[in-house]
C-alpha positions as CSV (number, residue, x, y, z in Angstrom):
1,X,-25.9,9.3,144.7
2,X,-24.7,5.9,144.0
3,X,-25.2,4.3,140.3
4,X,-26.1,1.4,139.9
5,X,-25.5,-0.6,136.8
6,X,-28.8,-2.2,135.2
7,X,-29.5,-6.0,135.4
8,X,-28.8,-7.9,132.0
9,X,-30.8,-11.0,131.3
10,X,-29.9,-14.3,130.8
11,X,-28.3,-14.7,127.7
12,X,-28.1,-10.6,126.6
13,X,-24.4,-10.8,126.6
14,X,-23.8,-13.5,124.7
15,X,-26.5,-12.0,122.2
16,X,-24.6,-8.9,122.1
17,X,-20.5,-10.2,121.6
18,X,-21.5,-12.3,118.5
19,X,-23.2,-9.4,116.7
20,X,-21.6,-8.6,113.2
21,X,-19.2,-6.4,114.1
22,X,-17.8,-7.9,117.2
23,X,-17.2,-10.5,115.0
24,X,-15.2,-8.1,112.6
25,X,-12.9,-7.0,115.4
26,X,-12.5,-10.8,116.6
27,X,-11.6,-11.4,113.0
28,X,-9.1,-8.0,113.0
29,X,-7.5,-9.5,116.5
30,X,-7.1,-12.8,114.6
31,X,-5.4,-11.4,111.7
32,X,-2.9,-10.0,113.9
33,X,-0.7,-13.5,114.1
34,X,-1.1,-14.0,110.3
35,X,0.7,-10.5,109.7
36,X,3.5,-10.7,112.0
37,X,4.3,-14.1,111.1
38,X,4.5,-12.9,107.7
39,X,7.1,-10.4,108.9
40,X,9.5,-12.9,110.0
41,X,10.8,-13.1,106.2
42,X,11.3,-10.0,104.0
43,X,10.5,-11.9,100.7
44,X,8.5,-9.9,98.0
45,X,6.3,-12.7,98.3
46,X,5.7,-13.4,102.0
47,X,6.0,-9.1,102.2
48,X,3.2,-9.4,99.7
49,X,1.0,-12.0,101.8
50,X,1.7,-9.7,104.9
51,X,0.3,-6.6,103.2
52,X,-3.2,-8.4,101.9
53,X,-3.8,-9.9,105.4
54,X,-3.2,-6.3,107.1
55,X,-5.1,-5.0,104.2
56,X,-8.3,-7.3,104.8
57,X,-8.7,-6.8,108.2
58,X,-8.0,-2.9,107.9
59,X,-10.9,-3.0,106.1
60,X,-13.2,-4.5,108.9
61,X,-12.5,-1.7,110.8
62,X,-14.4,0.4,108.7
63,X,-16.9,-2.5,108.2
64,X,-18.1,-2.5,112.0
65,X,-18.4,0.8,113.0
66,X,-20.8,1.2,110.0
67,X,-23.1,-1.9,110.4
68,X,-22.8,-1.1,114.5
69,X,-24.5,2.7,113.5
70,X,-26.7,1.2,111.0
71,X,-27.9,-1.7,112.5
72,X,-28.0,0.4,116.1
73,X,-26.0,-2.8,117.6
74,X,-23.1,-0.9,119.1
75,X,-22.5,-2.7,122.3
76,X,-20.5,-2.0,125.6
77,X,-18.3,-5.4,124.6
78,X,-17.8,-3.9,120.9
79,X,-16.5,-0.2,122.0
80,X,-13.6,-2.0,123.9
81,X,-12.9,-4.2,120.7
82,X,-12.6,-2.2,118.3
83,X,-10.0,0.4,119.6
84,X,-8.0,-2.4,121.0
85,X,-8.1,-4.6,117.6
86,X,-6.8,-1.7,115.7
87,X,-4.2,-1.3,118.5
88,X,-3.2,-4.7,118.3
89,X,-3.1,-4.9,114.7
90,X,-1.3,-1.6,114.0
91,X,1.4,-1.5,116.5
92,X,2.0,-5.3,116.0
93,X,2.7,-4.4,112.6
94,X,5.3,-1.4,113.3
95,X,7.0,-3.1,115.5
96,X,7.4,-6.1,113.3
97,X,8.6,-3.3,110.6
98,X,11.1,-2.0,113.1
99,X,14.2,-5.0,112.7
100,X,13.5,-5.1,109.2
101,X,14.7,-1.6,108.7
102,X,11.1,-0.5,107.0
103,X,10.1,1.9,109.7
104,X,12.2,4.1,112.1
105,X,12.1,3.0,115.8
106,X,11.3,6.5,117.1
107,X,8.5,6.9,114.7
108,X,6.9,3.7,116.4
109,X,8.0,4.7,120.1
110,X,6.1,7.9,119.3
111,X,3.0,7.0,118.0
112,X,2.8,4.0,120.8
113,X,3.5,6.7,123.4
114,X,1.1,8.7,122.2
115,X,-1.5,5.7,121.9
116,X,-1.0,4.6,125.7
117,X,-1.0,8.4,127.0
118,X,-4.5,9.0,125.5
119,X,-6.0,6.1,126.0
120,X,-4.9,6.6,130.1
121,X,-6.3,9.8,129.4
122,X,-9.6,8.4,128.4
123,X,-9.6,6.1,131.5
124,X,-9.5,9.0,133.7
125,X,-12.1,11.1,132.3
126,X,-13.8,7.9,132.5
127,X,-13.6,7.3,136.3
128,X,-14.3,11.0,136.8
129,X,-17.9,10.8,134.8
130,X,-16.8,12.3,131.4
131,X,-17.0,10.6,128.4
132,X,-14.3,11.6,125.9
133,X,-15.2,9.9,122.4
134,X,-13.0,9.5,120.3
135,X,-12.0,12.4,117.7
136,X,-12.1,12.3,114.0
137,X,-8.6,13.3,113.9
138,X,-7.9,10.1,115.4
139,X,-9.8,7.9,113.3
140,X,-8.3,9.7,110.5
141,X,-4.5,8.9,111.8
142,X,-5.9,5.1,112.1
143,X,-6.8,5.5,108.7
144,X,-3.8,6.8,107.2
145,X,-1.3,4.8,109.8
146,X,-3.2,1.9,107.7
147,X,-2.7,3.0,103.9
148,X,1.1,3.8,105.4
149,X,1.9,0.5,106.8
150,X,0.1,-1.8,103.5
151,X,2.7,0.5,101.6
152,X,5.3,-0.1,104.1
153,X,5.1,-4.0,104.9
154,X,4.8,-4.3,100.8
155,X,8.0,-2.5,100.6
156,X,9.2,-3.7,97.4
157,X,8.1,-1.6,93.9
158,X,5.3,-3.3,92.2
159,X,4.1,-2.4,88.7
160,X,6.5,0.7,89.0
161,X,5.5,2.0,92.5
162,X,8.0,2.3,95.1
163,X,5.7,1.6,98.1
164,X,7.9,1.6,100.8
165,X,8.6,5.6,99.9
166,X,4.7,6.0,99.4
167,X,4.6,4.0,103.0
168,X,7.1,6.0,105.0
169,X,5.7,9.7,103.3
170,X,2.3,8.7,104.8
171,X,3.4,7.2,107.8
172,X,4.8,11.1,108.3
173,X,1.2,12.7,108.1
174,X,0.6,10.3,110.6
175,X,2.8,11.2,112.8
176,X,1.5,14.4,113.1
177,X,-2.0,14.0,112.7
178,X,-0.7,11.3,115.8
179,X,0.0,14.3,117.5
180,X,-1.9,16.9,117.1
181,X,-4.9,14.6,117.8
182,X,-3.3,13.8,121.2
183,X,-2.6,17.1,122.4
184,X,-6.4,17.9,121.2
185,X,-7.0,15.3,123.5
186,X,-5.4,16.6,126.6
187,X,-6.7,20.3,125.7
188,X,-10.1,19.1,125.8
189,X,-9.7,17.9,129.2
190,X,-8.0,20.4,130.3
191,X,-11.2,22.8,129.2
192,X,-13.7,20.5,130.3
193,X,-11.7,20.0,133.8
194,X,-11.5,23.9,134.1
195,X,-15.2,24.3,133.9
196,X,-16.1,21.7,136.5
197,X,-13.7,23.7,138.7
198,X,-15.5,26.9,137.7
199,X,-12.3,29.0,136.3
């Protein structure tokens, strides 16, 4: 049977991208040149502007997907934003870190591989009818790759603190959690492809 997808009024759409938190994840997108051009020097201080912009709009991204659940707005326009804002923002950031010697290039390669991979992944399962949202272990490897890279583009000690050691020992957890959410990923498609196929 063929789907059809339902008629939206005049005007719905534009109701719908300007709701709170599509505005949150504009505001993460727009944060994004703010933070890498901070990343161009390697002063304490511009290292230190860097890390409160990142910091900011690392917060929205907790910000929306609570007022979206609270305020029942979540949108078709806002589950495209907000993974691809926190993309945007994140890996700008680690590649940014990469020719200033704060982050290892492999670490990056890995979790940007990993990224792409499971976000094809999701594209599939799409197409095929299956909706694969996404885990908690991924959220929670957004979360931490976020506390990892304020402490990373910081990089210099502050009141005592080394952060760039407090950066790279968090940016470890998440590269596991990085990869054990993605292979979670695949083995859930796997199962749910095997039962379609009745094995």
């Amino acid at each position: 049977m063929e789907k059809t997808l339902p008629v939206m009024a005049k005007g719905q759409n534009q109701t719908t991208i300007k709701n709170i938190p599509n505005l949150l994840s504009f505001f993460r997108i727009g944060a994004v040149p703010f933070v890498v051009l901070c990343l161009f020097y390697s002063d304490p201080v511009m290292s230190f502007v860097g890390a409160l912009f990142f910091g900011l709009a690392s917060i929205t991204d907790l910000l929306d997907g609570y007022i979206a659940r609270h305020q029942k707005t979540e949108t078709a326009i806002g589950k495209l934003l907000d993974p691809l804002a926190d993309k945007l923002l994140i890996n700008s950031a680690m590649i940014m870190l990469i020719p200033l010697g704060r982050i290892p290039a492999w670490m990056v390669v890995l979790i940007v591989v990993r990224d792409v991979a499971v976000t094809g992944l999701r594209g599939v399962a799409s197409a095929e009818g299956v909706i694969m949202a996404a885990s908690k272990w991924g959220k929670r490897k957004t979360f931490v790759q976020s506390i990892a890279l304020i402490g990373l583009i910081l990089h210099y000690p502050y009141y005592g603190i080394d952060f760039h050691l407090l950066g790279m020992l968090l940016i470890w957890v998440a590269v596991v959690i990085s990869i054990g959410s993605g292979v979670d990923y695949f083995y859930k498609f796997y199962r749910v492809q095997q039962k379609q196929s009745g094995v």
